[in-house]
N, C-alpha and C positions, 0 to 999 in steps of 0.2 A: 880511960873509960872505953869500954867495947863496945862495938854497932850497937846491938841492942839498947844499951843504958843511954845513946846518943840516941837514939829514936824516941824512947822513952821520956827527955830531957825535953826533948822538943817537945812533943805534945803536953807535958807538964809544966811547960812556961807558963802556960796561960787558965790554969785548970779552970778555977772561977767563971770564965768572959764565957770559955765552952758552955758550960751549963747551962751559963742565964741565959744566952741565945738558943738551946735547946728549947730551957721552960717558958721563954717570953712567945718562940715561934707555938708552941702547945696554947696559951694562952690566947696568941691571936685567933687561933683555929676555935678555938671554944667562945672566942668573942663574935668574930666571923659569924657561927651557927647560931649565937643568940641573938644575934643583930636579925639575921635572917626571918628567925622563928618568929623574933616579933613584930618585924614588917610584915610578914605574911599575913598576921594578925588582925595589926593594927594600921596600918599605912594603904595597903590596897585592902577592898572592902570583901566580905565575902560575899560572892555572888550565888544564889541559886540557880544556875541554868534552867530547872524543869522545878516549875512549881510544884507542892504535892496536891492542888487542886487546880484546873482552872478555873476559871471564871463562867458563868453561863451562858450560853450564847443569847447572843442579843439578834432579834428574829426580825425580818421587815413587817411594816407595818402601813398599813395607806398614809398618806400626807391628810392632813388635819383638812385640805380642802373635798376629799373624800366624802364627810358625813354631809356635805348641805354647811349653808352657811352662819359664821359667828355672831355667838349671844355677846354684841360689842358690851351688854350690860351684866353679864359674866362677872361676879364679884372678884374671880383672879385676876382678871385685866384690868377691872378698873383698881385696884390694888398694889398693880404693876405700873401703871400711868403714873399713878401718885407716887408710888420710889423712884422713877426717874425723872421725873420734874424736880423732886427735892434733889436726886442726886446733881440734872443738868444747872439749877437755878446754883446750889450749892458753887460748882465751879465756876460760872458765870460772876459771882460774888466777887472770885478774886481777881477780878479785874486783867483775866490774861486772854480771855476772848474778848477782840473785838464787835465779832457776831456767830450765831449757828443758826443753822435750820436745820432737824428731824423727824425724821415720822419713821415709825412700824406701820410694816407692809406686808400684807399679806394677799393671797390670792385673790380679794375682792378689791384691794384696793389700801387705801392708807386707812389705819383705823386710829394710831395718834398721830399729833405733829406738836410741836412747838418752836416757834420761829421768836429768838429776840438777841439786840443790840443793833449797832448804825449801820445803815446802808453807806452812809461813807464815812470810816470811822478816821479817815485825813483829815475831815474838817473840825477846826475848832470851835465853829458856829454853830451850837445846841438846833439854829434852825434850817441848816443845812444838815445836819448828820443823817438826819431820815431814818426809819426804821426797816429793817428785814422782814421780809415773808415767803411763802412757798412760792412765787415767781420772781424773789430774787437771782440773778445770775450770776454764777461764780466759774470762777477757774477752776479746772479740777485736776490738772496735770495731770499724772499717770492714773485717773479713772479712765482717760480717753483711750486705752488699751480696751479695755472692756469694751467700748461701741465697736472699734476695729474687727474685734473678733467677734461679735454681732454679727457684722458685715460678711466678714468669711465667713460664717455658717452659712448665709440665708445663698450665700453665691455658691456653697459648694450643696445647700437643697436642689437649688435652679441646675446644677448640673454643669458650671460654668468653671468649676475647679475644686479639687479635692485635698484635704488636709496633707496629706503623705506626698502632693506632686511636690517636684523640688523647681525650685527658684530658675532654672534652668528652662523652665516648659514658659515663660512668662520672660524671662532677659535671658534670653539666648548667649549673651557674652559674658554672662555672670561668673567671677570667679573668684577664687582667694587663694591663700595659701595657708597649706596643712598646717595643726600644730605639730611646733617642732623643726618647721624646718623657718629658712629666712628667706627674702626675696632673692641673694644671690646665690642662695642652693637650687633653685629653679627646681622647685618641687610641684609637679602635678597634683592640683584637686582629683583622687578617684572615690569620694564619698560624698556623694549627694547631700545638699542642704536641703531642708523640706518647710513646708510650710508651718508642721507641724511643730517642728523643730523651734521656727521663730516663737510659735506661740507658746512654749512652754522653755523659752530663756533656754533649749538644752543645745545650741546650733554652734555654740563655741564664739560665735563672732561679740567682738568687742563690745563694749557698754556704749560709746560715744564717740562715732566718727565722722573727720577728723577728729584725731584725738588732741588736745591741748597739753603741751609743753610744762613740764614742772619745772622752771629755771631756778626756781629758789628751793629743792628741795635742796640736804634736808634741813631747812633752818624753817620751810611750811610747806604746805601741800596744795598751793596755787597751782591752775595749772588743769586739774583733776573737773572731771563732772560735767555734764552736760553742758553745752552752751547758750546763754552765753558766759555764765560761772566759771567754764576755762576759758574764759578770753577772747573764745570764737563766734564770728556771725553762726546763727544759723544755718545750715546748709543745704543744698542743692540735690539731688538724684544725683546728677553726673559725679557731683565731686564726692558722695558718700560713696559710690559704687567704683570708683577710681579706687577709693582710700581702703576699702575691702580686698580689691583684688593687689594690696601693697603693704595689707596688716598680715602677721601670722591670726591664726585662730588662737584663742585663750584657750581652749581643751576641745581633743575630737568631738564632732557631735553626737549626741547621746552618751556623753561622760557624765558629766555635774551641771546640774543647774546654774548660771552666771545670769545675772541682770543685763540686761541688753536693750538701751532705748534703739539702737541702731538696728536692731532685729526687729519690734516692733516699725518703724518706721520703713521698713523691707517688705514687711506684712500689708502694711498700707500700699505697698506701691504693686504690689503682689497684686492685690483685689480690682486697683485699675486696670491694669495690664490685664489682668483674665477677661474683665468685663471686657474692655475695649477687642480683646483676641475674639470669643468666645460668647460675648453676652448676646443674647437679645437685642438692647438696646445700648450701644457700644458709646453714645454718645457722653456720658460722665466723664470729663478729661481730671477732675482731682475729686480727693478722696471727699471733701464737700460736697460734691456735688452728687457722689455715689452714695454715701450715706446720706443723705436728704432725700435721696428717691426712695432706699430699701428700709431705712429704720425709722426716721424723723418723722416724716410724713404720715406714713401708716400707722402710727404709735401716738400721732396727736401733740405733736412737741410743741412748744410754744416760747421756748426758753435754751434754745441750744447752739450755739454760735463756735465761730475762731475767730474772729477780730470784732472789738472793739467800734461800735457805729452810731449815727444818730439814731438808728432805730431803736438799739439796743442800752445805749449807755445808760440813760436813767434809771435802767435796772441791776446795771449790775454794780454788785459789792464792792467795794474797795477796803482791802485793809490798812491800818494806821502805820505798818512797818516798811512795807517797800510798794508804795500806791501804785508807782509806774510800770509794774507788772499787767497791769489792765489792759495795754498800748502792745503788749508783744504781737510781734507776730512770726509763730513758729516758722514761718513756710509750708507750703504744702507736702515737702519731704516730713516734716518732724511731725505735723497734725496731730495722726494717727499714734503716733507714743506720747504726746502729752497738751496738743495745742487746745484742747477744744474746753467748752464754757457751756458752762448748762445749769437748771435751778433742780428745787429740790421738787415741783412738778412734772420736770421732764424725768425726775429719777423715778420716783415712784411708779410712772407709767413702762417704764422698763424692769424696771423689778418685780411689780404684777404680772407683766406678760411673761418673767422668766421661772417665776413660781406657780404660773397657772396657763400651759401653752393655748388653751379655749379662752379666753381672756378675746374679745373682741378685737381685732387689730393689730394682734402675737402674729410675729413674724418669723418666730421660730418653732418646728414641730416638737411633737413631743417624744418623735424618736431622735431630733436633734440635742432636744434638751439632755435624754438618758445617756446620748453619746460624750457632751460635752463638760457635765455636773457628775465628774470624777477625779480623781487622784490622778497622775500623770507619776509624778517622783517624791517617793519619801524620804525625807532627812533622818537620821540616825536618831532625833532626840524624841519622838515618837509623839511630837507637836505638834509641826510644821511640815506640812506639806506643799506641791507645785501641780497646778494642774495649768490648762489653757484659756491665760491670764490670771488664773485663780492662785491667790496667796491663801493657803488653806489654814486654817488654826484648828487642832482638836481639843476640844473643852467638855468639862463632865457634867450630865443633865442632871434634874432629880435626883435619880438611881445611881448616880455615878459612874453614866456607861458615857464615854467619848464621842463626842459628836462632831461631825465635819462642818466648819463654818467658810464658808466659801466665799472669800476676801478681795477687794480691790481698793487700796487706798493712793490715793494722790498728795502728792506736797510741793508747793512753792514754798519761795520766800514766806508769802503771808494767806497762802489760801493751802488748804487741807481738806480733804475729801476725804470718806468713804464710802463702798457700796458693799452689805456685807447681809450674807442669806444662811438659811439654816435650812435647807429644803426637805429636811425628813422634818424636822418642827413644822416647816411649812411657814414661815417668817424671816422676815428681814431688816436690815437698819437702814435708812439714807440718810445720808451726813453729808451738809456742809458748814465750812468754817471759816473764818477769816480771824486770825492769828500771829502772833510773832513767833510761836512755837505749837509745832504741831502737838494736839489732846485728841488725836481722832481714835487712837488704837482704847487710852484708857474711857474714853466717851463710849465707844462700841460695845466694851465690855462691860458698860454700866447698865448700858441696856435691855444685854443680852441678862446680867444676874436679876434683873427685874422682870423681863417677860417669858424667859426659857422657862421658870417653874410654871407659870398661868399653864402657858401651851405644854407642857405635860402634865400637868392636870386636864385641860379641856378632851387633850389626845386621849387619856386612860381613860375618861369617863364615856366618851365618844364609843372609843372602841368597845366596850363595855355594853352599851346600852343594844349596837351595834351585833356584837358576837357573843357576849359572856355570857354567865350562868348556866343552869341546869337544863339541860334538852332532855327529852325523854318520848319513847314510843311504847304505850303499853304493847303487855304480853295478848295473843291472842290463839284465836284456834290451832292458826296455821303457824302463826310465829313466837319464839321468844322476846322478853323485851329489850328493847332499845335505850341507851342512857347516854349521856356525855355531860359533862361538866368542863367548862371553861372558865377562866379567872385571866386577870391583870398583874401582873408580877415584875417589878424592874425593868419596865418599857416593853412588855413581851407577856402575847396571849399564851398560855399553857393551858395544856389539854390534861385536865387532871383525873380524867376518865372517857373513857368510850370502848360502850359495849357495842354492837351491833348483833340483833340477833341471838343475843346473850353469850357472845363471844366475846373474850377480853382483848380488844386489838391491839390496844398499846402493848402488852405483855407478846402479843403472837409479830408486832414489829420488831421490836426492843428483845425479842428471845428473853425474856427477862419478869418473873412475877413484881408487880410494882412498880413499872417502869409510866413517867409521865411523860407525854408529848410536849413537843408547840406547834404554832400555828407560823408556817411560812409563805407570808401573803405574795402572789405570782399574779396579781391582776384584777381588777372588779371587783366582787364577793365573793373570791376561791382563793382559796389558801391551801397545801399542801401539811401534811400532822407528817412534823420530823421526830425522831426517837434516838437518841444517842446509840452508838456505834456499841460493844461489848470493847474495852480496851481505846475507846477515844471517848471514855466520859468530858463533858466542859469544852466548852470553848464552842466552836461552829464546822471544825471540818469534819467530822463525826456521822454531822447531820446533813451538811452539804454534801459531801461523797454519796450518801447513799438515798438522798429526797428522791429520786428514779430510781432507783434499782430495786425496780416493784414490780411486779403483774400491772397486767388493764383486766377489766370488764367491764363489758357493757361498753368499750371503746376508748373506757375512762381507767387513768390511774387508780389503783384502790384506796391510795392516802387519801384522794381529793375531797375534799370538803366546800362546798357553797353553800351559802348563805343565799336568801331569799326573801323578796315583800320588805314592807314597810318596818321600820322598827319597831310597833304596835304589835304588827303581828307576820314575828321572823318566823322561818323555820328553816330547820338546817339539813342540807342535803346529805347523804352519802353515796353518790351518782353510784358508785362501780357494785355498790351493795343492794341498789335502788330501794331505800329508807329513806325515808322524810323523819324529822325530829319534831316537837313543837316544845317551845319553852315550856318549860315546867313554872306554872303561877303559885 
């Protein structure tokens, strides 16, 4: 045999096994790419990045407290009462609340309540159990963030400390260690912790310190959670502010939001220390005693405690599940993130003042309110939001436009709180509970599907009676006439005409024949007439970019529009044109 027919021999040993491995590897390549083609498909979803419309922009509008105040006899409210009674009576049936107290709240005040089950539901004696009412007093655990930062506002109004100082201007030897590193890397803090930090959970610092020991993970998770649930007394200043400057941080500050009772309760020690440095009246040595002068007081409390007394016991709730929770007592370190006790009287009277700053005895302004009654950090799922203290929910009104409900709820063992507002509806829920398991989120939301419709109805009719319809200026010697048409559309006044002088405005804003405005209310009875952008139709930056990039005359923006006089008898301004309108009858 010659070389070649030996070379030959050898690769024809196996002719067959060649092949198949040729058309099996061809095969998987063709499998490979079908697999591909139909995950692409089917497995991951397809997503439109850029809608082929947006959405309308959805325009400000005054707060329902605006027009003067509520027809409580309003057939949507009373409508809305009756679906949540059926709804509250309905869960109350099954036998897993020991008690509630509720009411909607609005700017004037509480306009429903309903209070029922045992004031002490430990007892087995029908003539011990007693019943619940609106100066029951309950636990509200992490509601008591929410007075804390009450407290911070009204002290950084007085000038006595501002949201962005850091913890430093207040405990001078305050320190921690960076995330990332450990106590024997001896890593310097060179970023400020701030006040603000604490109050929107963004400061990095742990949930709960001292922290409790998990010895039995992982067969469970003893160990974990606030104290005394992981094992530990309550704690002290010295020994929290030890245990910080010997924890790393859980993420830099301003990364991600984390829960943090131990930043809360920093917050509180924050507020004394300013007052005592800085205050006026320096004499408030614990956080009781500071909030008892700036909030309780002024606000008419009658129901708001941290411990447990002969004054107070007879009033307050006891649940059936863990009774001895009555008797805690946080220390004055922990107060301010969860100690304090209060009825659903004292809530309501803070929730009026927080929805309506002229509210008699509101201790907070209404430029504090605009500052505070916002978004801070949004979560990916386009739901949930963090603001300062505020656990935000975005929920769809009427129209199905996303509304911001500004959240504070509390839990124990067996007490469950909420405190939760709607401040463009212009209402709120106060809730307490006594329970084995918290219903405050699903209670909330019962409430909310029951009165959210009323109050955009009372709102669309409101603004309506208010701004809408047909204005008109006859034609005269000197001048052409004058028109405008306004209407209620999807939570949002639009400007469905306005001529001025027999000029088409909207068309000479909008560069555009047929283009309709809205109305973007900035204060009082003026609102600004927005017109979509050429190339940013939908949505609101379109309109936002460009509501000033207008001429003045006459001193005035030319969009500006105000309203005038009585509802009887409005008329509508066009300052910069100087035209008066009168409704067209």
């Amino acid at each position: 045999m010659g070389k070649q027919e030996e070379i030959l021999g050898q690769y024809s040993a196996t002719p067959r096994r060649k092949r198949w491995l040729s058309i099996s590897k061809v095969f998987s390549l063709v499998l490979l790419a079908f697999l591909a083609a139909w995950y692409s498909t089917h497995d991951i979803p397809s997503v439109e990045i850029f809608a082929a419309k947006l959405p309308d922009c959805h325009t400000p509008l005054p707060p329902i407290q605006f027009y003067g105040p509520l027809d409580l006899q309003h057939p949507a409210l009373i409508r809305a009462g009756r679906q949540l009674e059926r709804a509250v009576q309905s869960r109350f049936k099954k036998g897993t609340l020991d008690s509630i107290n509720i009411a909607i709240v609005t700017a004037e005040g509480s306009i429903w309540e309903l209070s029922l089950g045992a004031q002490r539901a430990n007892e087995t004696d029908p003539l011990k159990r007693g019943e619940v009412n609106r100066d029951s007093i309950y636990r509200v655990a992490s509601v008591s963030k929410l007075f804390t930062m009450v407290e911070t506002l009204i002290l950084q109004q007085k000038g006595v400390l501002k949201l962005d100082d850091p913890i430093t201007r207040f405990f001078p030897n305050f320190t921690y260690i960076p995330y990332g590193c450990s106590a024997k890397d001896n890593c310097e803090p060179v970023e400020p912790i701030t006040l603000r930090q604490l109050a929107t959970h963004m400061s990095g610092i742990a949930r709960d310190l001292p922290a409790g020991e998990a010895v039995n993970w992982p067969q469970d998770q003893s160990g974990g959670g606030p104290p005394p649930i992981n094992g530990l007394p309550f704690p002290t200043t010295k020994a929290v502010l030890a245990s910080i400057a010997n924890t790393s941080l859980i993420a830099a500050p301003y990364t991600v939001p984390i829960y943090s009772n131990t930043g809360w309760s920093l917050l509180g020690a924050c507020n004394v220390a300013a007052n005592r440095l800085f205050g006026d009246d320096p004499s408030p040595s614990t956080h009781w005693e500071l909030l008892k002068r700036d909030v309780l007081d002024p606000l008419g409390f009658n129901g708001t405690y941290f411990l447990a007394n002969d004054e107070n016991k007879a009033r307050i709730a006891i649940g059936s599940a863990v009774p001895e929770e009555v008797d805690l007592d946080f220390l004055d370190w922990s107060n301010p993130a969860g100690g304090q006790m209060t009825s659903l009287h004292d809530l309501i009277n803070l929730m009026q003042s927080v929805l309506e700053p002229n509210t008699p005895g509101a201790v907070l302004t209404p430029y504090t309110l605009r500052e505070w009654i916002r978004p801070f950090h949004a979560f990916g799922d386009d739901y949930n939001e963090i603001g300062a203290a505020w656990e935000i929910l975005k929920i769809p009104d009427s129209y199905g436009i996303k509304q911001r409900i500004y959240q504070k709820y509390g839990n124990l063992a067996s007490f469950h709180s909420a405190f939760a507002i709607n401040p463009e509806a212009g209402f709120g829920v106060a809730l307490l509970t006594t329970a084995a398991e918290s219903q405050t989120l699903a209670i909330v939301q019962d409430a909310f599907k029951a009165f959210q419709p009323a109050f955009d109805r009372i709102r669309a009719e409101k603004a309506m009676r208010m701004f809408g319809g047909p204005w008109e200026l006859p034609a005269s010697r000197t001048r052409k006439a004058s028109q405008a048409k306004i209407t209620f559309k999807q939570g949002s006044l639009l400007v469905e005409k306005l001529a001025l002088n027999g000029t088409d405005i909207l068309e000479l804003l909008a560069r555009k024949r047929g283009s309709r405005g809205r109305l973007w209310w900035t204060g009082g009875d003026e609102f600004r007439v927005g017109v979509d952008n050429p190339g940013f139709e939908g949505g609101c930056f379109g309109q936002f970019a460009d509501l000033d990039e207008v001429g003045r005359k006459r001193g005035t923006p030319i969009n500006t529009i105000r309203f005038t006089g009585p509802a009887s008898h409005r008329s509508l301004v066009a300052p910069a044109a100087g035209i008066t309108l009168r409704r067209k009858l």
